[in-house]
N, C-alpha and C positions, 0 to 999 in steps of 0.2 A: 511129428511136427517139432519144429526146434524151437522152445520157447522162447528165445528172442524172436523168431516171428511176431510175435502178438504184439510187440511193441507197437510197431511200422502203422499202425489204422488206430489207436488205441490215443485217448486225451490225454489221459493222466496217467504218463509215463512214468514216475517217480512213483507212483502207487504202484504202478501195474512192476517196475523192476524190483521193489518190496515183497509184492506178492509171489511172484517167480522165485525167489529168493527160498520162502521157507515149502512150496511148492514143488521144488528140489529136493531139498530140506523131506519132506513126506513122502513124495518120489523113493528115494535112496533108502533112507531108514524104516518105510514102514509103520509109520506113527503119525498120529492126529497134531498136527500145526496148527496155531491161527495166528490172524495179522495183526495189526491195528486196526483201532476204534477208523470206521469211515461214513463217511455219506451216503444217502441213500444213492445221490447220481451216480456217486463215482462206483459203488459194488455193483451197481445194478452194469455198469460197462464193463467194469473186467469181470462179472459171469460172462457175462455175453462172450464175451473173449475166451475164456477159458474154457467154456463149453465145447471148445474144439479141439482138446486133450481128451485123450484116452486112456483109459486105466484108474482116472482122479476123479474123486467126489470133489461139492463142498458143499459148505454147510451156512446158513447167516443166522447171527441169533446176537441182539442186542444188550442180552440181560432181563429182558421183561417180555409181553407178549406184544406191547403196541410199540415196540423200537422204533425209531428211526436209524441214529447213528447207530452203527454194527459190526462185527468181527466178521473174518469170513476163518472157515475151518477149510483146512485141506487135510487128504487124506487119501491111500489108495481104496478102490471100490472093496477089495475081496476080506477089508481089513474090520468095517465099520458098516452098520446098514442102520442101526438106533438109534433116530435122534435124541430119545432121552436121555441118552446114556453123555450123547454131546453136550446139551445143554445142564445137565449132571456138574459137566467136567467146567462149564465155561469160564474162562479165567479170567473172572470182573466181581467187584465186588461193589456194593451202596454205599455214598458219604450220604452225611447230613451237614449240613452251614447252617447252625440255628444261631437266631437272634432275634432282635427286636428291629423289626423292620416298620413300625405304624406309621414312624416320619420321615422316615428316609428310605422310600421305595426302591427295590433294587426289583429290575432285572434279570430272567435266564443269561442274557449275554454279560450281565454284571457280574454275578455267581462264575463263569465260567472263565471270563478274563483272571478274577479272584485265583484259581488256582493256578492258572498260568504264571501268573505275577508269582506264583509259589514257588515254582520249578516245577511243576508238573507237568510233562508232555503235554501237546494239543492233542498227540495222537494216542494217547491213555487217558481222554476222559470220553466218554459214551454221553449218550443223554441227560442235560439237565433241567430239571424243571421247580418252578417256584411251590410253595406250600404256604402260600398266604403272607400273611405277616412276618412270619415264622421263619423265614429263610427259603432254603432248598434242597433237594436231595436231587442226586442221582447216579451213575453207575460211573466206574473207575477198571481203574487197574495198575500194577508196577510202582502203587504208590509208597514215597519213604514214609512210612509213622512218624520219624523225626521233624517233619516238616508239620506235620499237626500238633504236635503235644506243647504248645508254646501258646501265647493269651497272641489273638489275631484280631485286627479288625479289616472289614469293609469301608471304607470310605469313615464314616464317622461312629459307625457301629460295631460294637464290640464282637465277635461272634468264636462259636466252638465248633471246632468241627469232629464227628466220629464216624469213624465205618461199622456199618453194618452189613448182616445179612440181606441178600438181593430179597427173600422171602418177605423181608420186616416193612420192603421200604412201600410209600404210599403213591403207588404208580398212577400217572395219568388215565382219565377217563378215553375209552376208542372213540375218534373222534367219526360221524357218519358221514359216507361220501354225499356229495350232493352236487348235480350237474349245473352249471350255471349260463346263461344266454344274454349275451350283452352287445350293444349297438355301439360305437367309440370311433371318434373322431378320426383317429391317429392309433398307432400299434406302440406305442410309449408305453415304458415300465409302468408307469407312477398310475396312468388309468388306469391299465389292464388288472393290476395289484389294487387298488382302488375298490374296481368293480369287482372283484374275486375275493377279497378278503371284509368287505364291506366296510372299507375305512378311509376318510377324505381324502384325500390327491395333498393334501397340507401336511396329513397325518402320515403318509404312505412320505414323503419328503423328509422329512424329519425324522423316519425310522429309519431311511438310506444313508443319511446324516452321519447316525449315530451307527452307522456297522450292523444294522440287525435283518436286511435285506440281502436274500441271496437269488440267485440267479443258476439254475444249473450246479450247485454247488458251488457259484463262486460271490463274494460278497462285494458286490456292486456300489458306485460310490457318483452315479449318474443317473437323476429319473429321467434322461431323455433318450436313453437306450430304448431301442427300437426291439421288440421281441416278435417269433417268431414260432411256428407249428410243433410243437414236442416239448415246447421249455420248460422247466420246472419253476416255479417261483415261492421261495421259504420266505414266511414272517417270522418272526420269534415270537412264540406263544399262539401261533395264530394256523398251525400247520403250513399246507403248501398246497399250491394251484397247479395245474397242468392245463397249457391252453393243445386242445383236445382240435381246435380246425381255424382256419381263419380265412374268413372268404369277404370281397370288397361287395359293398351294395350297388346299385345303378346310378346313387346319389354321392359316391365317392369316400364312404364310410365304410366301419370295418365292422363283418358280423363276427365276433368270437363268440365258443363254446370252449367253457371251462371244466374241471371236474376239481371241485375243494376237497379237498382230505383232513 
């Protein structure tokens, strides 16, 4: 198969020609490649995709064992069959953003804008998550030192950052599936998110507001978007729904089944 095939059916194009890129790249030389930090939707579509090459593994591994955002490895089959040995090798390392956060609550999407506004690639940070008052930690890669080693702040808080070992760092709790059954008006973001993540329709408005609602991997900026059978739906801090069926009642209402992660 010619791997520009894969494009042609494929969402995210610009991932998926990334991908092909060092896929070649592993192809030709015989050596373990991986990509960029991505989304759960979007890896989950180009395996999909790429599972229809022959002679190539790959491999997802976020840095931790409850990833979300993740690398994918490529590699020829006859070369590598270990995942230890992959995840051994995985080329991401732990920050920390510690400070005093008691009065000036920051946010995952706070912390993560923070490095951006750095020069940090979006696509060299992996997962971030809050550690209380304390700041955040979470997994990187391709970072300059130079951009740390200087007095920083957040917003009005002073804060340091250092890398650490992926071992040291204080990884999230695995969050447990749980299936969810709900009656709704309308198939509107703001309900279905609402009723999936247990949080007001006021509250669910105001996270979309602020950039922290995604939709299939992409971050949505209307609760009147109408959602449909497979979607994925990401809070910040709050995991992600999957609406699992959606069938109208007799009474012109909609019965969704969810599944929360």
């Amino acid at each position: 198969m010619n791997f520009n095939d894969l494009l042609i059916n494929c969402s995210y194009k610009n991932e998926m020609e990334d991908l092909l890129k060092i896929t070649n790249l592993a192809y030709k030389n015989w050596q373990v490649y991986w990509s960029d930090f991505l989304s759960p939707f979007i890896y989950e579509e180009l395996l999909k995709e790429m599972s229809k090459l022959d002679d190539l593994s790959f491999f997802v591994y976020g840095g931790y064992e409850n990833y979300s955002r993740a690398k994918i490895a490529c590699y020829r089959n006859t070369i590598l069959s270990d995942e230890d040995n992959l995840i051994d090798d995985f080329p991401g390392e732990g920050i920390e953003i510690s400070g005093n956060f008691m009065f000036d609550n920051a946010t995952q999407n706070d912390f993560r804008n923070f490095l951006i506004e750095l020069g940090i690639n979006e696509n060299s940070i992996g997962d971030i998550w809050t550690i209380g008052e304390r700041g955040a930690q979470g997994i990187i890669s391709n970072i300059d030192n130079s951009k740390i080693e200087k007095k920083l702040f957040l917003r009005n808080v002073e804060v340091k950052l250092r890398i650490i070992k992926l071992k040291d760092l204080k990884t999230p709790i695995q969050r447990i599936k749980r299936i969810i059954d709900t009656v709704e008006s309308s198939k509107r973001l703001d309900a279905i998110a609402s009723a999936g993540f247990r949080v007001s329709r006021n509250k669910i408005a105001d996270r979309i507001k602020n950039g922290l609602l995604y939709v299939n991997g992409k971050k949505v900026i209307k609760a009147i978007l109408n959602v449909k059978q497979g979607d994925k739906i990401t809070l910040e801090n709050k995991g992600f729904i999957e609406i699992l069926d959606i069938s109208e009642t007799k009474r012109g209402k909609f019965k969704i089944k969810l599944i929360k992660k």
